[in-house]
C-alpha distance (Angstrom), angle and dihedral (degrees) to the residues before:
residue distance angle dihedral
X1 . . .
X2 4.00 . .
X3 4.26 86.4 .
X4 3.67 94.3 39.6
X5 3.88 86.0 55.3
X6 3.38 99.6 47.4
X7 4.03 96.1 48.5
X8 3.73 88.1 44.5
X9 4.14 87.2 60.3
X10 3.63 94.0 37.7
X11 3.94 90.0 56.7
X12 3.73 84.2 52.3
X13 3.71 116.6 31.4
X14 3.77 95.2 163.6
X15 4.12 85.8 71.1
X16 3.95 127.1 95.9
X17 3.87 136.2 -175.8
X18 3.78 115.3 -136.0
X19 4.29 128.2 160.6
X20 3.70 114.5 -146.6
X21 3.85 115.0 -156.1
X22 3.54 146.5 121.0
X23 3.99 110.5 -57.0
X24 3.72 100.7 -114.7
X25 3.74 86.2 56.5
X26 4.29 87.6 69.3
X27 3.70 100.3 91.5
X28 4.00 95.0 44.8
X29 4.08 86.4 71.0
X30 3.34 137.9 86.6
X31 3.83 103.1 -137.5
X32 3.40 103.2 -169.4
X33 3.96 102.9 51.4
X34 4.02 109.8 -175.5
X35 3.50 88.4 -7.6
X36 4.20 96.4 -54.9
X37 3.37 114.4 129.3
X38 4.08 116.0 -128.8
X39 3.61 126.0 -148.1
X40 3.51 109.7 -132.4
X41 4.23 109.0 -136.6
X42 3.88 107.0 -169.2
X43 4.05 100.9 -149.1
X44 3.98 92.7 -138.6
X45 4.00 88.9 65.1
X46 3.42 96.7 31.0
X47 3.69 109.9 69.7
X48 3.83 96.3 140.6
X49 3.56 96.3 61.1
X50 3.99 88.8 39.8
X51 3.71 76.4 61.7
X52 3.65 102.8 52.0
X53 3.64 93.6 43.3
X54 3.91 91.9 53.7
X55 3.90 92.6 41.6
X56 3.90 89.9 51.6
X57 3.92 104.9 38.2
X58 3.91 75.1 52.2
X59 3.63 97.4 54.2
X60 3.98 81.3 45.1
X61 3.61 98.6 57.0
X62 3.26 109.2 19.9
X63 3.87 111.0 -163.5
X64 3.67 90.7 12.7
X65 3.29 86.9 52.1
X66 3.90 114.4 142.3
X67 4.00 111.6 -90.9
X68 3.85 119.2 -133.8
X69 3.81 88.2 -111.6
X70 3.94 103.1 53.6
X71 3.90 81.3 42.0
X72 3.57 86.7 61.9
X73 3.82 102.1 33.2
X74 3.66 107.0 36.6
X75 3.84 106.3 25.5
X76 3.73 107.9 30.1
X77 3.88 106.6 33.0
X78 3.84 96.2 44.8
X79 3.61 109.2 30.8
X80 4.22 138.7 -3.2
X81 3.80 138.1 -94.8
X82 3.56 114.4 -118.1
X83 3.92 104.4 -139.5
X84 4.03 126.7 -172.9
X85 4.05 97.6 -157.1
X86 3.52 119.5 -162.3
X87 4.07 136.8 154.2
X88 3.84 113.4 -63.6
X89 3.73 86.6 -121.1
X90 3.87 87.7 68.0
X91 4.13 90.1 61.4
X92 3.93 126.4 90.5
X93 3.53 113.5 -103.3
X94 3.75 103.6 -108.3
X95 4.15 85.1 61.8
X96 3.34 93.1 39.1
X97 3.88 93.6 56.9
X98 3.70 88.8 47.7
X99 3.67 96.6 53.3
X100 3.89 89.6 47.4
X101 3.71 93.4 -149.2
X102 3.90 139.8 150.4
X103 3.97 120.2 -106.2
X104 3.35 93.8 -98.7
X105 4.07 102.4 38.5
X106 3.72 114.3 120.6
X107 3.67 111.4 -102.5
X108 3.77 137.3 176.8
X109 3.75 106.3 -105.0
X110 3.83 96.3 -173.7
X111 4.12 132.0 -12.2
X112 3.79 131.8 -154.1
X113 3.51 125.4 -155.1
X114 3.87 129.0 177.1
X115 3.81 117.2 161.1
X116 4.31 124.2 -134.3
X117 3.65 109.6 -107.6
X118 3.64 131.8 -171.9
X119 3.12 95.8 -87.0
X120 4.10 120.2 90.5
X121 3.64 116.7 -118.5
X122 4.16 88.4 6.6
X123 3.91 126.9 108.7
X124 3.24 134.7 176.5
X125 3.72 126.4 -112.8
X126 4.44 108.6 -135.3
X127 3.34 115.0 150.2
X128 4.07 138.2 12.8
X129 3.85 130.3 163.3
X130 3.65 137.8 153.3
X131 3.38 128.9 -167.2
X132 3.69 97.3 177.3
X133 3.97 98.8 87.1
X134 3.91 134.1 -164.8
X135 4.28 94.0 28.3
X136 4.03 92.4 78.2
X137 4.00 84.7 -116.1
X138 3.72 91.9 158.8
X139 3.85 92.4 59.1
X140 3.24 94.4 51.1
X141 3.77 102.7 47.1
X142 4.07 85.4 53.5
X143 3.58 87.9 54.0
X144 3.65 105.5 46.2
X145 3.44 90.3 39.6
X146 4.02 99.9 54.5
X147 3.67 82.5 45.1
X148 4.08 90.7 56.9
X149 3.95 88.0 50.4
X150 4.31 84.7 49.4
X151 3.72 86.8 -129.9
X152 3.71 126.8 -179.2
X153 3.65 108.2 -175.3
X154 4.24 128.5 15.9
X155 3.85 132.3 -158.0
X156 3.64 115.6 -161.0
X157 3.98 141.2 162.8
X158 3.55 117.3 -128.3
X159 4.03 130.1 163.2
X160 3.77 121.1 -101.4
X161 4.06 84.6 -132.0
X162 4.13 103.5 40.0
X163 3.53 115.0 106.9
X164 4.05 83.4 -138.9
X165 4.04 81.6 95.5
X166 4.09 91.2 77.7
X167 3.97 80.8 54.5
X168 3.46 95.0 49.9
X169 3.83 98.7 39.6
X170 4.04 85.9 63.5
X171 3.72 84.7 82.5
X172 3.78 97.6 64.9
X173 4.33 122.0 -84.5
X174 3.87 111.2 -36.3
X175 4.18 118.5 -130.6
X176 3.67 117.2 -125.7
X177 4.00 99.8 -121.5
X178 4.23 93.9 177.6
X179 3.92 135.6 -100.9
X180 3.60 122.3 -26.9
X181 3.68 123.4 -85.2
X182 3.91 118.2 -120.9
X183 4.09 131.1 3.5
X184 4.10 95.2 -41.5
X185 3.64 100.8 -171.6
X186 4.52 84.2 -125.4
X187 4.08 89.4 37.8
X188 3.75 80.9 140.7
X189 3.66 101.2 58.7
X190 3.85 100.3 24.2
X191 3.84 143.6 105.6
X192 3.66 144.1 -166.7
X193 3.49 111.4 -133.9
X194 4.24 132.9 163.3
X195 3.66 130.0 -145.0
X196 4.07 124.1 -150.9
X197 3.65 105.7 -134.6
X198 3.94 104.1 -168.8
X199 3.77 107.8 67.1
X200 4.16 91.0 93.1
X201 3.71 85.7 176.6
X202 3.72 94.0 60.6
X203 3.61 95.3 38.3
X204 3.69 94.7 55.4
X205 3.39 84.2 43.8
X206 3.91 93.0 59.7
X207 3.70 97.7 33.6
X208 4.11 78.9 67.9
X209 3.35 95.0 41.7
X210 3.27 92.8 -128.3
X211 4.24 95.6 118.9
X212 3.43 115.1 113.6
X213 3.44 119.2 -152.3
X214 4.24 105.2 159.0
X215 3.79 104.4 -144.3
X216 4.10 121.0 -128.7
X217 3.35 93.5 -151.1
X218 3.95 145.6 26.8
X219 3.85 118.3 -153.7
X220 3.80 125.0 -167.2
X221 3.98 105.4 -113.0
X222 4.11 76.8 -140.9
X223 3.39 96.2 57.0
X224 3.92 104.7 89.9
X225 3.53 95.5 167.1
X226 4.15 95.6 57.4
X227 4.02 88.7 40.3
X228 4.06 91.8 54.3
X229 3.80 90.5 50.1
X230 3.79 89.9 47.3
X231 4.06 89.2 55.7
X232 3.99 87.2 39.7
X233 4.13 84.8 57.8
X234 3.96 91.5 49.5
X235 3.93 88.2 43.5
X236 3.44 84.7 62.7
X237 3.62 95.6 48.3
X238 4.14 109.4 -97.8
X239 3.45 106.7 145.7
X240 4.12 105.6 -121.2
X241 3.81 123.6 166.0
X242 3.83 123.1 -158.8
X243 3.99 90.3 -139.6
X244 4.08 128.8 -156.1
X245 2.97 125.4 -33.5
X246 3.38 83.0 17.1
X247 3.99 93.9 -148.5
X248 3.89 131.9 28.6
X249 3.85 137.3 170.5
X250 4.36 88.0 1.4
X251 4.26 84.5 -49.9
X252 3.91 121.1 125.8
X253 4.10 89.5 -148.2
X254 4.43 102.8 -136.1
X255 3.66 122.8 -165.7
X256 4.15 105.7 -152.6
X257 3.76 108.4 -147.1
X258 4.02 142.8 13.9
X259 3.76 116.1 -36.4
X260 3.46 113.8 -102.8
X261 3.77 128.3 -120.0
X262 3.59 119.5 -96.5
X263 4.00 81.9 13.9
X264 3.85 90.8 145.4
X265 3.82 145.4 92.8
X266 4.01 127.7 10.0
X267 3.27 121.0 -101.0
């Protein structure tokens, strides 16, 4: 992952790492993930970029947009935004205009979050968005970032239908851990899934796309009925992986069954 890293940055020198987070958080880090160096933005002297990254997870989510008190509460003081920087040049317009900076302003590009849990060695996955497009930014900002936090395993929620899953399936095949817990605003169209973080050979592997994982099954991403009996089957402990690219041609792409060993990269 170190040479993957380093080519990625050398392809796009304009790019930089950087955390933002409460102060005390600092030392918890690992600020030079894969060999990357990370910036380290403490939120109470950094109210600019606390401002970007509100304005622009906003613009990302709209009503479910983050609110200046969780931002505060359950990103900053406990854990660290993961933030791809880049020139404000490099944004889509629509962020761009939002941001109201010059060309040449530093600007977040994309931003991971994933919250500690209880759990050791387990985060989980909140918030991603990108609006850098075309470079795979948001891949790599999940990466770096869930290497900064020296996580070993992820839960996150995604949406049978979002084209987020190509972004997610960079980090190898994703289990099918059941429906979502609580009133999710998308309950109806969402999923639990978790992520092991500490094969590096399959992660390279996927961040190349070149893992191959053949599915055993191919399920409509319009058929809700055949996608809630797939999470009923994990709820009740079959072992199912949503594998890379997670979905093609309106499929979500299942393999049925445990991984096999050696199951991995082309040759």
């Amino acid at each position: 992952m170190h040479v993957l890293a380093a080519s990625f940055f050398a392809r796009h020198p304009e790019l930089s790492l950087a955390a933002l987070g409460a102060s005390a958080n600092e030392e918890a880090l690992d600020l030079k993930p894969v060999g990357v160096p990370v910036k380290f933005l403490p939120a109470e002297h950094h109210a600019e970029v606390v401002r970007q990254y509100r304005e622009l997870n906003q613009l990302a989510f709209g009503s479910i947009g983050v609110p200046n008190w969780v931002l505060s509460d359950l990103y900053l003081l406990p854990g660290a935004i993961g933030l791809l920087r880049c020139p404000a040049r490099m944004l889509e317009d629509e962020a761009r205009q939002r941001l109201g900076l010059s060309d040449e302003a530093l600007a977040i590009g994309a931003a991971y979050y994933a919250a500690p849990s209880v759990v050791p060695g387990l985060v989980i996955g909140v918030s991603l968005l990108s609006f850098v497009h075309g470079i795979r930014a948001g891949s790599w900002v999940k990466m770096l970032t869930l290497r900064m936090l020296r996580a070993r395993r992820m839960r996150g929620v995604a949406q049978w239908n979002n084209p987020s899953l190509r972004v997610h399936t960079r980090l190898g095949p994703l289990r099918l851990v059941g429906s979502v817990p609580g009133d999710h605003e998308y309950a109806d169209r969402s999923f639990l899934y978790e992520t092991e973080l500490v094969d590096e050979v399959r992660q390279v592997a996927a961040m190349e796309r070149k893992l191959v994982l053949p599915p055993t099954l191919r399920v409509l991403v319009a058929d809700t009925a055949a996608l809630a009996t797939l999470l009923r089957r994990a709820q009740e402990g079959e072992v199912l992986h949503l594998v890379p690219p997670g979905a093609e041609a309106g499929r979500i792409l299942v393999h049925e069954g445990p991984l096999q060993e050696g199951s991995g990269p082309a040759v």
